[in-house]
C-alpha positions as CSV (number, residue, x, y, z in Angstrom):
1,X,58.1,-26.1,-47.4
2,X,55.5,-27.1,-50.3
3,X,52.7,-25.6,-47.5
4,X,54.2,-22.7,-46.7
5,X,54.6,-21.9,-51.0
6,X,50.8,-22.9,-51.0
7,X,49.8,-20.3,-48.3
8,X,52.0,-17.8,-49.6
9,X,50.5,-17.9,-52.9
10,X,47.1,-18.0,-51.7
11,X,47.5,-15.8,-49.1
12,X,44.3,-13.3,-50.4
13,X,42.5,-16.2,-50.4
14,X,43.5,-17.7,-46.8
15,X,42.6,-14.1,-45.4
16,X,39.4,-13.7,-47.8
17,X,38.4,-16.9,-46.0
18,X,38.8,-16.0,-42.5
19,X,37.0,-12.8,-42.7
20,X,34.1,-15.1,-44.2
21,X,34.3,-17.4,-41.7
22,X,35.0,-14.3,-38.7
23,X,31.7,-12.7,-40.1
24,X,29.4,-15.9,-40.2
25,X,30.8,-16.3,-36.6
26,X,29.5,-13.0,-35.6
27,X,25.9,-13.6,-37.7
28,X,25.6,-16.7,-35.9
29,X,26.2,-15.6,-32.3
30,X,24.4,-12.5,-32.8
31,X,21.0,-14.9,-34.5
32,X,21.5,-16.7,-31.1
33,X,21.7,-14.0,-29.0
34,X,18.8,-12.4,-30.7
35,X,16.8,-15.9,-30.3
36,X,17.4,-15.9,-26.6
37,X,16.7,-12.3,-25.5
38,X,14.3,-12.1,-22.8
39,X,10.8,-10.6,-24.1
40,X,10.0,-8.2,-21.4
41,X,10.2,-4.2,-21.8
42,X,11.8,-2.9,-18.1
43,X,11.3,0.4,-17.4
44,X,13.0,2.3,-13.9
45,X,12.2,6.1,-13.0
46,X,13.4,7.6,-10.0
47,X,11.9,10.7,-8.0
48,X,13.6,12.5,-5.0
49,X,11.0,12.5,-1.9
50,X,12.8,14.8,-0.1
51,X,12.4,17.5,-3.0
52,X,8.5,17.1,-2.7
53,X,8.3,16.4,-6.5
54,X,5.1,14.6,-7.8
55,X,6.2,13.6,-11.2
56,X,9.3,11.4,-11.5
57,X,10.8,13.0,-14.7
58,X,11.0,16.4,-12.7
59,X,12.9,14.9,-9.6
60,X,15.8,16.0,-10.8
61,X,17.6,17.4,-7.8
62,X,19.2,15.9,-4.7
63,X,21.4,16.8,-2.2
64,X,23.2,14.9,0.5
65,X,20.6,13.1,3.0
66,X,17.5,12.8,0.6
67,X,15.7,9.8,-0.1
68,X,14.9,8.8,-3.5
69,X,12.3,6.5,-4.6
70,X,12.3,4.0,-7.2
71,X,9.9,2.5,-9.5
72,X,10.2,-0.7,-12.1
73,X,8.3,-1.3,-14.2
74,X,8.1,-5.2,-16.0
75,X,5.7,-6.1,-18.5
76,X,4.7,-8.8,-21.0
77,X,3.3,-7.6,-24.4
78,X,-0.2,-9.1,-24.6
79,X,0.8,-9.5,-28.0
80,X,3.7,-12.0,-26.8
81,X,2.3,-15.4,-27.6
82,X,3.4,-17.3,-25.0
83,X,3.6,-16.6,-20.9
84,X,7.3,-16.4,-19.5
85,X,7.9,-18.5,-16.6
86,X,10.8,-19.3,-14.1
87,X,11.0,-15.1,-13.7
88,X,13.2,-14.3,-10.7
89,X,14.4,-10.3,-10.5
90,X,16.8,-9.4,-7.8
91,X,19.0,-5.9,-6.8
92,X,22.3,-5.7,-7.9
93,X,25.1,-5.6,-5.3
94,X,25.9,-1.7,-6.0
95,X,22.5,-0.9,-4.8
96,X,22.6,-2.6,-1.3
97,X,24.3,0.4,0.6
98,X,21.8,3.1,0.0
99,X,18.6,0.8,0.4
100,X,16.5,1.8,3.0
101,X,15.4,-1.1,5.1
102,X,12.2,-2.4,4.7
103,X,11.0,0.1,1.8
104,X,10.8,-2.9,-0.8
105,X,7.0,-3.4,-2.0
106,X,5.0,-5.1,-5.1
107,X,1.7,-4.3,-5.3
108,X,0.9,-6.7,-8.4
109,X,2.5,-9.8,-5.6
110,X,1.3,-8.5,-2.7
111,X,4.4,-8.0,-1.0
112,X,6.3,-6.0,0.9
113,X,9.5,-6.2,2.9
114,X,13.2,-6.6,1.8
115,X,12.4,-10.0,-0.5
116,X,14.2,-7.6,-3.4
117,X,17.2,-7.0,-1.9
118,X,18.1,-10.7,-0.7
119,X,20.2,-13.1,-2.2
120,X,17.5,-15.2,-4.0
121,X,15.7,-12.2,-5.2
122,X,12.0,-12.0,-6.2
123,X,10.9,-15.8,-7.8
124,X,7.9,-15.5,-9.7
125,X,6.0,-18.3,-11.6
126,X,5.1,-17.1,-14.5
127,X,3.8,-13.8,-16.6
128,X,1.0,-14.0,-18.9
129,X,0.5,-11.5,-21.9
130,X,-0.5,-8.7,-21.3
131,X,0.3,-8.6,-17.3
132,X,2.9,-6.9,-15.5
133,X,5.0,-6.6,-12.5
134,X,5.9,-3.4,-10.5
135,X,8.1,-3.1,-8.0
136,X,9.1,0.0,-6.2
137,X,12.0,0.7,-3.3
138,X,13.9,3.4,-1.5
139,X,17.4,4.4,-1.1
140,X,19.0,7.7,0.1
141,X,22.0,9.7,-0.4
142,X,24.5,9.5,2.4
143,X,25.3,12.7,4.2
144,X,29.3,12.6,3.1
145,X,28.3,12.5,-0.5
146,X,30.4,14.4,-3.0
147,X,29.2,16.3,-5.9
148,X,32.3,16.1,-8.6
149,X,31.3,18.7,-11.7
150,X,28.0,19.3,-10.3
151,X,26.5,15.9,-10.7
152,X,25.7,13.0,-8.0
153,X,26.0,9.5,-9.1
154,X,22.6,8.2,-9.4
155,X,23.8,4.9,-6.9
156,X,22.9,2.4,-9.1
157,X,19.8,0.9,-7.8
158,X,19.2,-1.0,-11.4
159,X,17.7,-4.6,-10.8
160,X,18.4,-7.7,-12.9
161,X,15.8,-9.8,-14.7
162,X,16.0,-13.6,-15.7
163,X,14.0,-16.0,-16.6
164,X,13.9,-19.6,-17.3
165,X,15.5,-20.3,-21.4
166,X,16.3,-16.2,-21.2
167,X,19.3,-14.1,-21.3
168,X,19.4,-11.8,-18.6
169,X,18.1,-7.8,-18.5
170,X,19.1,-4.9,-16.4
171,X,17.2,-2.0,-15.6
172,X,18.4,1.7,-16.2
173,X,16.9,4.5,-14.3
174,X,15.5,7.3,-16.5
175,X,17.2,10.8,-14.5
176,X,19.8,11.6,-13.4
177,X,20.9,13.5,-10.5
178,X,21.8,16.9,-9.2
179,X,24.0,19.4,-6.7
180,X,22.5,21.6,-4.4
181,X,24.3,24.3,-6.6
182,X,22.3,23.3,-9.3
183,X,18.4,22.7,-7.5
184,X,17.9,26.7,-7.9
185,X,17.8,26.2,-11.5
186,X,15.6,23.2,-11.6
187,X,12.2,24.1,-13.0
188,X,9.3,24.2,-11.0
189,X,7.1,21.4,-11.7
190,X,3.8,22.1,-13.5
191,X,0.9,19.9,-15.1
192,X,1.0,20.2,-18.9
193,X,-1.7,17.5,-20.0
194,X,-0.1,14.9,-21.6
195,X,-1.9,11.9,-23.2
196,X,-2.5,8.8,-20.4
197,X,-1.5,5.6,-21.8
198,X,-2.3,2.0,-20.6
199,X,0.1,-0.6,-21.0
200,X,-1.1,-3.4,-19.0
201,X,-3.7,-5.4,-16.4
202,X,-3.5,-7.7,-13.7
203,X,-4.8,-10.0,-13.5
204,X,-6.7,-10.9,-16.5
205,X,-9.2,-13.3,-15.7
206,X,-12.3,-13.1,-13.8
207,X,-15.5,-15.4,-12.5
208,X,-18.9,-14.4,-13.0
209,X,-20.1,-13.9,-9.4
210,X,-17.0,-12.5,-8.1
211,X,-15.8,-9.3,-8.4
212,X,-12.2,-8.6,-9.0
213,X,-9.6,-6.3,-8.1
214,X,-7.2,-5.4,-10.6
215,X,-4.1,-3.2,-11.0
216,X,-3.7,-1.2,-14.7
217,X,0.0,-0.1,-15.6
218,X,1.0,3.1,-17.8
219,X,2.0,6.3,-18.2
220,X,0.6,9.8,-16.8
221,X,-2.5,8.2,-15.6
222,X,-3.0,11.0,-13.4
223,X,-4.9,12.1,-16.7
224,X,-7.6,9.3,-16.2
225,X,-11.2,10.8,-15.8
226,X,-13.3,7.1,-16.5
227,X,-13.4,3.6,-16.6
228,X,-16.2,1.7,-17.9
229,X,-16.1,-2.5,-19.6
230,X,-16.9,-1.8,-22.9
231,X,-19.4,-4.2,-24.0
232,X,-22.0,-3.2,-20.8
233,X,-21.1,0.5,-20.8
234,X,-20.9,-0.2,-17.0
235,X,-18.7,2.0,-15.4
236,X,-15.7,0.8,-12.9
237,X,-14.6,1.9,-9.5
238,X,-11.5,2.7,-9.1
239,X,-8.7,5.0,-7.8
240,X,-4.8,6.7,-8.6
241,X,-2.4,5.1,-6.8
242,X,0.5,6.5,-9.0
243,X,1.2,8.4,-12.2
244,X,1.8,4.7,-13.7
245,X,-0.2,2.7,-11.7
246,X,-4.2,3.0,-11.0
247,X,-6.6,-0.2,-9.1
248,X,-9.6,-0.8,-10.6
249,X,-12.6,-3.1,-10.2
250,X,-14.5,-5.5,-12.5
251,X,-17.7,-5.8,-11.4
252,X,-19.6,-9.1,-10.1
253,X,-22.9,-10.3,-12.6
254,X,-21.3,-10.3,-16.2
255,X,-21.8,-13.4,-18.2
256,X,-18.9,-15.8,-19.2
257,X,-17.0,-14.4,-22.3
258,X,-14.4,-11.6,-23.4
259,X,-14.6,-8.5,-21.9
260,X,-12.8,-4.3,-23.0
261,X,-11.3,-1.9,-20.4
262,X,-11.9,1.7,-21.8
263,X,-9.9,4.1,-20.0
264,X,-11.2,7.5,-21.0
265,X,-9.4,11.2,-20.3
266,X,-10.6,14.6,-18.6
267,X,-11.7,14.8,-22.2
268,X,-13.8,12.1,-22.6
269,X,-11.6,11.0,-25.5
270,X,-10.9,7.4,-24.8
271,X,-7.0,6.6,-24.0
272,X,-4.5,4.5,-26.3
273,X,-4.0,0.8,-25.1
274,X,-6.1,-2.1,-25.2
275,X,-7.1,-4.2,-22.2
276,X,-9.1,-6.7,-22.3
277,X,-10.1,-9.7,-19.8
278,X,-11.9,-12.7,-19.9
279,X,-14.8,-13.6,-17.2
280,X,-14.9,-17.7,-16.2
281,X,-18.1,-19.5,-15.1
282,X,-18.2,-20.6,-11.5
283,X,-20.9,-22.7,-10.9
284,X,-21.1,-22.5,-7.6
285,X,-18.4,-24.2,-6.6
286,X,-15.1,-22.7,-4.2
287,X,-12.5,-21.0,-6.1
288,X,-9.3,-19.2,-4.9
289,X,-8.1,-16.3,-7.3
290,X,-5.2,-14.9,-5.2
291,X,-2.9,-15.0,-2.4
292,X,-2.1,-11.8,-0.6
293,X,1.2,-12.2,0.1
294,X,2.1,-14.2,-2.7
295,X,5.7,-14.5,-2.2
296,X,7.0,-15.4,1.2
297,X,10.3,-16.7,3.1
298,X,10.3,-19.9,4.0
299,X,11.7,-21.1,7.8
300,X,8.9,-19.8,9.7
301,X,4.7,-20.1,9.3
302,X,3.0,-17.2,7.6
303,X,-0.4,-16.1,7.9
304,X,-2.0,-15.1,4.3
305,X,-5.1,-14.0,3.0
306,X,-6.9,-15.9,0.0
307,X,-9.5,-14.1,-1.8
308,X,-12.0,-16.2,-4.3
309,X,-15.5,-17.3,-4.3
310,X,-17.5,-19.8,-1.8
311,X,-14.6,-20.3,0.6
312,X,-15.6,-22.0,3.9
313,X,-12.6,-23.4,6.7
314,X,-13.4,-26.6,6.3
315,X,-12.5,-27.1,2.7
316,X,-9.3,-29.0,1.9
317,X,-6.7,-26.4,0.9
318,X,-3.0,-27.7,-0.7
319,X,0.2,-26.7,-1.8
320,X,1.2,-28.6,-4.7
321,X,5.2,-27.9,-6.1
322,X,5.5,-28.3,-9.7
323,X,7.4,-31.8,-10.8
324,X,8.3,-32.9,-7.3
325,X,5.0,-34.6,-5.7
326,X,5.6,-32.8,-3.0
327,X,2.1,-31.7,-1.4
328,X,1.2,-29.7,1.6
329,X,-1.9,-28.8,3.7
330,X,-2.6,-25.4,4.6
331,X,-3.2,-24.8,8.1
332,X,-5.6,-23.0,10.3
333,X,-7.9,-22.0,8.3
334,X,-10.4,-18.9,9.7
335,X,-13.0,-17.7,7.5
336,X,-13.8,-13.9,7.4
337,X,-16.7,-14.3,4.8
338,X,-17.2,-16.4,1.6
339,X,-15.1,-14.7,-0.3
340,X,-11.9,-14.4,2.5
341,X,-9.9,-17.0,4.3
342,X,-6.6,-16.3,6.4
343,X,-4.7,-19.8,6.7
344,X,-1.3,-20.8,7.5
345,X,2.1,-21.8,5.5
346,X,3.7,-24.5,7.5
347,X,6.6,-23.5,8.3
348,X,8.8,-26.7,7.2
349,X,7.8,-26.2,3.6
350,X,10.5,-25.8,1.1
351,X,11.8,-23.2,-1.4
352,X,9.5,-23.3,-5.0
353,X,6.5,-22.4,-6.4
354,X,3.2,-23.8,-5.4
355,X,-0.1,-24.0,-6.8
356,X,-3.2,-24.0,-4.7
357,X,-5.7,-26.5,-4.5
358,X,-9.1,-26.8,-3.8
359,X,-9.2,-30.7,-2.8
360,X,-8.4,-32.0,-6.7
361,X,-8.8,-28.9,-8.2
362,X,-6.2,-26.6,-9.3
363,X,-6.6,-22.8,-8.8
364,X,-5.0,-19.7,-10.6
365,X,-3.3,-18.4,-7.8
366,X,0.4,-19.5,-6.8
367,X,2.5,-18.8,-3.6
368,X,6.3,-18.6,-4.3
369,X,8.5,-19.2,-1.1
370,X,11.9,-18.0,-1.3
């Protein structure tokens, strides 16, 4: 009795108190939300092949039977201070129907396939500042599709992205989708310049007598006229393979140190973006800078192609797994010239990620097997 006197004479107070208490709630699982949210910008267009459109944001009519294209986009701010590892992006369930088999590809993994749209996913190690990820697919519209109120559902082909500590992210495509009633009053597509930006470069590291491929990420980079490293003026080959993706080369014979992209337009005014990459002595000695593909299934050998410096077939090539000891030698080696070696993945090898070695010595390049 004497409690329910107290709590009817304090009842302002009582209910003062658990708003408090509600709202601190809220701050405190929103600070920990915020704390945890994965640092990565994900950005998905989609284009309709079968309209014959060249710019995704114009691809904005479909019809029953055409095949659209997608394109993600992941990326790591260069001014993130730390790399993000334990990354694994997979398709969501809605977006199995309308895949088309075998359209999966990666160009910044090397791989192409259906990796994407299995139950693991796509496992990569680890994403340093200032890199990326793209990942492109296709899917088409079934013939019995319905248009309700003019507009097609845009068959949610999103992706989700984790990552090791992370709360999860979910891609969102940037059109949406059309009847045939409606493609008569769809705009022709035209090419108003519009500013190039560049987000992005992979990789980012270099040796001093190899030359290295490398894969830049923007937007409308069909505007791109010149590349050229800063510091030499030395210009860079290179070529389009996308409005946001272009493959570039830095050259072989600069010295050790810190090196400047500059991208420059059909002005000669040089492009937005900074991207910058550092060039590692060799001395002489055999490095391996990347596995092409990078991400394979595991069950059965596979044949890949390592690219690096001084490779010969009768150096000691492993596949070390990170925290389990577990070491494996890579077989049949074959070498094209001193800078390419196929070799084999045994086939008994495990799930994980693996670091290459050169006898003791640990490379930069890492093969996942899913």
């Amino acid at each position: 009795m004497r409690a329910f006197t107290y709590i009817r004479m304090h009842v302002k107070k009582i209910a003062a108190l658990g708003v408090l208490a509600a709202v601190l709630f809220f701050l405190v699982r929103e600070a920990n939300i915020a704390g945890n949210k994965l640092p990565l910008e994900v950005r998905q267009l989609v284009r309709n092949l079968s309209a014959k459109e060249t710019e995704w944001q114009l691809a904005t009519a479909a019809q029953p039977g055409d095949a659209l294209e997608h394109f993600v986009l992941i990326r790591l701010s260069a001014d993130n201070p730390d790399a993000i590892r334990g990354i694994r992006v997979a398709a969501q369930t809605n977006a199995l129907d309308a895949y088309r088999e075998g359209s999966f590809s990666s160009r910044a993994l090397g791989v192409t396939g259906d990796a994407l749209f299995t139950k693991q996913g796509v496992a990569v190690p680890e994403l340093l500042p200032g890199e990326f990820l793209d990942f492109s697919w296709q899917t088409s519209i079934t013939e019995n599709t319905s248009f309700a109120n003019g507009e097609a559902p845009l068959l949610e082909s999103a992706v989700t992205v984790s990552a090791n500590g992370f709360s999860e992210l979910k891609s969102r495509s940037a059109v949406s989708l059309y009847s045939t009633l409606e493609r008569s009053s769809v705009s022709i597509a035209k090419e108003p310049y519009v500013a190039p930006k560049a987000y992005s470069m992979n990789p980012r590291r270099a040796y001093e007598d190899l030359g290295t491929g490398v894969l830049i990420a923007g937007e409308d980079l069909a505007g791109i006229a010149r590349l050229a490293v800063l510091q030499t003026g030395r210009n860079m080959a290179w070529r389009l393979v996308s409005n946001d993706l272009l493959e570039a080369g830095i050259p072989a014979g600069l010295d050790a140190g810190t090196y400047t992209v500059g991208l420059y337009d059909k002005a000669g005014k040089q492009v937005s973006g900074t991207l910058s990459f550092e060039v590692f002595p060799s001395k002489n000695r055999a490095i391996v800078v990347a596995s092409t593909p990078s991400v394979v299934r595991s069950g059965q050998k596979r044949t890949i192609v390592l690219q690096g410096i001084h490779l010969d077939e009768n150096l000691q090539l492993l596949l070390s797994k990170a925290g389990s000891g577990q070491v494996h030698a890579l077989e049949s080696l074959s070498r094209i010239n001193e800078r390419v070696l196929t070799a084999e993945i045994p086939a008994a090898i495990s799930s994980g990620t693996y670091t290459i070695l050169v006898g003791d010595d640990e490379q930069e390049a890492h093969i996942t097997v899913n």
